[in-house]
C-alpha positions in Angstrom: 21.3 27.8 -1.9 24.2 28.2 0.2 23.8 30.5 3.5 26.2 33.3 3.7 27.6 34.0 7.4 28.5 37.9 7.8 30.0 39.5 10.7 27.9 41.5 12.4 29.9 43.5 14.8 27.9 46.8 15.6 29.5 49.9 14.6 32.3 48.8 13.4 34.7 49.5 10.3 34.8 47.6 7.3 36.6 47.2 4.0 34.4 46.2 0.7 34.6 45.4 -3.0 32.0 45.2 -5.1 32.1 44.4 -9.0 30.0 44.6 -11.9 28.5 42.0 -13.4 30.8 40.2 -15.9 33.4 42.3 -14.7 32.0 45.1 -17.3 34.4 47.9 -17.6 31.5 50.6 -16.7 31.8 52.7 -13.5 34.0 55.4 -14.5 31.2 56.1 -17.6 30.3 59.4 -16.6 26.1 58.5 -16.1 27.4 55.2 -14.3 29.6 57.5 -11.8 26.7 60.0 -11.0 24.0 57.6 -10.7 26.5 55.7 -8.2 27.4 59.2 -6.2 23.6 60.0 -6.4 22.6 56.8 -4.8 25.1 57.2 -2.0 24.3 60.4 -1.1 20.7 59.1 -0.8 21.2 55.9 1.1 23.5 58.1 3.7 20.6 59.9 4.7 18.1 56.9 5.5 21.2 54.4 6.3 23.8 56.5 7.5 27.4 55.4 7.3 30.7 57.3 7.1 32.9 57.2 4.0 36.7 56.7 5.4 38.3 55.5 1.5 37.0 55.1 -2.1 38.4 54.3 -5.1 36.3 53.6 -8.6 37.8 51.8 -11.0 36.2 50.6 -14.6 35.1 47.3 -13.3 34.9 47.2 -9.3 35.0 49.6 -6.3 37.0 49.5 -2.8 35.9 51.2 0.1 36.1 51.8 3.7 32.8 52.9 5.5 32.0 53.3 9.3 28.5 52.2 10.7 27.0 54.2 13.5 27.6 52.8 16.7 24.8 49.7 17.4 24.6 49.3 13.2 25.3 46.1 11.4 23.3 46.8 8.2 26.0 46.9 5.6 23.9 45.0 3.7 20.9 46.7 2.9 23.1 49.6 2.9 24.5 47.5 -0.6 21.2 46.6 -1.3 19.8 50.0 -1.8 22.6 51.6 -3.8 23.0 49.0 -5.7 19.7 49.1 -6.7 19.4 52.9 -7.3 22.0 53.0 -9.3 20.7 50.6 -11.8 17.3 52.2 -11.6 18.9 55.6 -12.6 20.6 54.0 -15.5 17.4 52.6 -17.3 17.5 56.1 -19.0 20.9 54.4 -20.6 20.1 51.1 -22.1 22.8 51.2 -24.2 25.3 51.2 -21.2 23.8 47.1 -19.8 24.2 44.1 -21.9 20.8 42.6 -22.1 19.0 40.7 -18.9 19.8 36.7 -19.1 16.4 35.1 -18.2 17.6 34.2 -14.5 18.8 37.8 -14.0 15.4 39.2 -15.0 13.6 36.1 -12.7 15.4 37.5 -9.7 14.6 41.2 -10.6 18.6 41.8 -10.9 20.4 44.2 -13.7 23.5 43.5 -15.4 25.3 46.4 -13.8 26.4 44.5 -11.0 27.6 40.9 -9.8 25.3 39.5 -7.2 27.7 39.7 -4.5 30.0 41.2 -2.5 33.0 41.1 -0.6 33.2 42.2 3.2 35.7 42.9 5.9 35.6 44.1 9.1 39.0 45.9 10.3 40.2 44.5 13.4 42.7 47.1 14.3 44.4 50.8 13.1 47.1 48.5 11.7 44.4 46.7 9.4 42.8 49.8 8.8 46.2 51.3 7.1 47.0 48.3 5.4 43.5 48.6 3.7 43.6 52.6 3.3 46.4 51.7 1.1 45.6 48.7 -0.5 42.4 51.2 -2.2 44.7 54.0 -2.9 47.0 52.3 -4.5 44.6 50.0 -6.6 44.5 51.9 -9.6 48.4 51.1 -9.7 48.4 48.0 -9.0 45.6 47.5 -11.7 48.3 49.4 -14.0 45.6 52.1 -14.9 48.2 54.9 -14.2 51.7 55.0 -13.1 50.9 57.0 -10.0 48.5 56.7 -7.6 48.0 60.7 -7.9 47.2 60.1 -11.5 43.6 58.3 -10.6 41.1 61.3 -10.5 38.0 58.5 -8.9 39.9 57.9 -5.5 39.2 59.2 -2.1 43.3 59.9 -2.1 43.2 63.4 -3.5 40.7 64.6 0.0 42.7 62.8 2.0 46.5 64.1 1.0 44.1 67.7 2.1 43.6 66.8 5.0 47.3 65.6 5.5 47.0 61.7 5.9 48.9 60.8 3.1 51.9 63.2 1.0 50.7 63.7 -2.5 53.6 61.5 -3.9 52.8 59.1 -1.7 52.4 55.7 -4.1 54.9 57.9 -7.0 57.6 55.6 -8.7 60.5 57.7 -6.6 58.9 58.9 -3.9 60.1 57.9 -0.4 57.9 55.9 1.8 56.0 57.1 4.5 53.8 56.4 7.2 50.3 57.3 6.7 48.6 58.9 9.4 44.1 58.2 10.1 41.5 59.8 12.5 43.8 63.1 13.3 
């Protein structure tokens, strides 16, 4: 089995993407979507971690999180909502394909791939590049035309607070620099 090396810089920033398994188009299915948000919330307040970006889409998720200062446990942080969710949704067998013999060996569901994907941002010009890269997903994915269009995106809180203009990402808008941590 091969041995996965994270980084395990303490406190520090990082950029995810986790998928489901078979790249299912599931998570905006309204149960899938609450059970997800449910087991968040809960893992924030054993494990906590700040949310910086989000963005669902039918078959994977981007985000950006913050670990407390002295925390590298991303992973179990995965680990446990990962697994919440999928407990939740035993109420919604018709949602999973069925369990493949390994999958059920392993104790895994079908809702997600086994993996995920991990970066730690090295610097506020990393950290805008990926703030966009998950806002503007659902474009680039050609889900909608604008990224204002995608109601399952951490985008709408953040053109609130003013960090981004809401026609930021629209066909004719006019670029602008995005502003993070004012």
């Amino acid at each position: 089995m091969p041995e996965y090396r994270r980084d395990q810089t303490p406190g520090s920033t990082w950029f995810f993407t986790v998928v489901t398994y078979e790249r299912r188009r599931l998570l905006t299915h309204p149960a899938v979507r609450l059970a997800l948000r449910h087991a968040v919330e809960k893992t924030r307040i054993s494990h906590p971690f700040a949310i910086n970006a989000w963005v669902l889409l039918p078959e994977h998720l981007h985000c950006l999180w913050t670990l407390p200062n002295e925390d590298t446990g991303f992973s179990a942080r995965w680990s446990i909502i990962k697994r919440q969710t999928s407990q939740a949704l035993t109420e919604h067998p018709d949602l999973l394909p069925p369990s493949t013999q390994t999958r059920t060996k392993r104790r895994e569901s079908t809702l997600w791939q086994r993996r995920f994907w991990e970066h730690r941002i090295r610097d506020e010009d990393d950290l805008r590049r990926h703030l966009d890269y998950i806002h503007w997903n659902p474009v680039k994915h050609r889900i909608v035309a604008n990224v204002s269009d995608w109601p399952w995106s951490s985008f709408h809180r953040q053109v609130k607070r003013g960090m981004y203009p809401e026609n930021w990402g629209n066909q004719y808008a006019e670029p602008q620099t995005v502003k993070f941590g004012e």
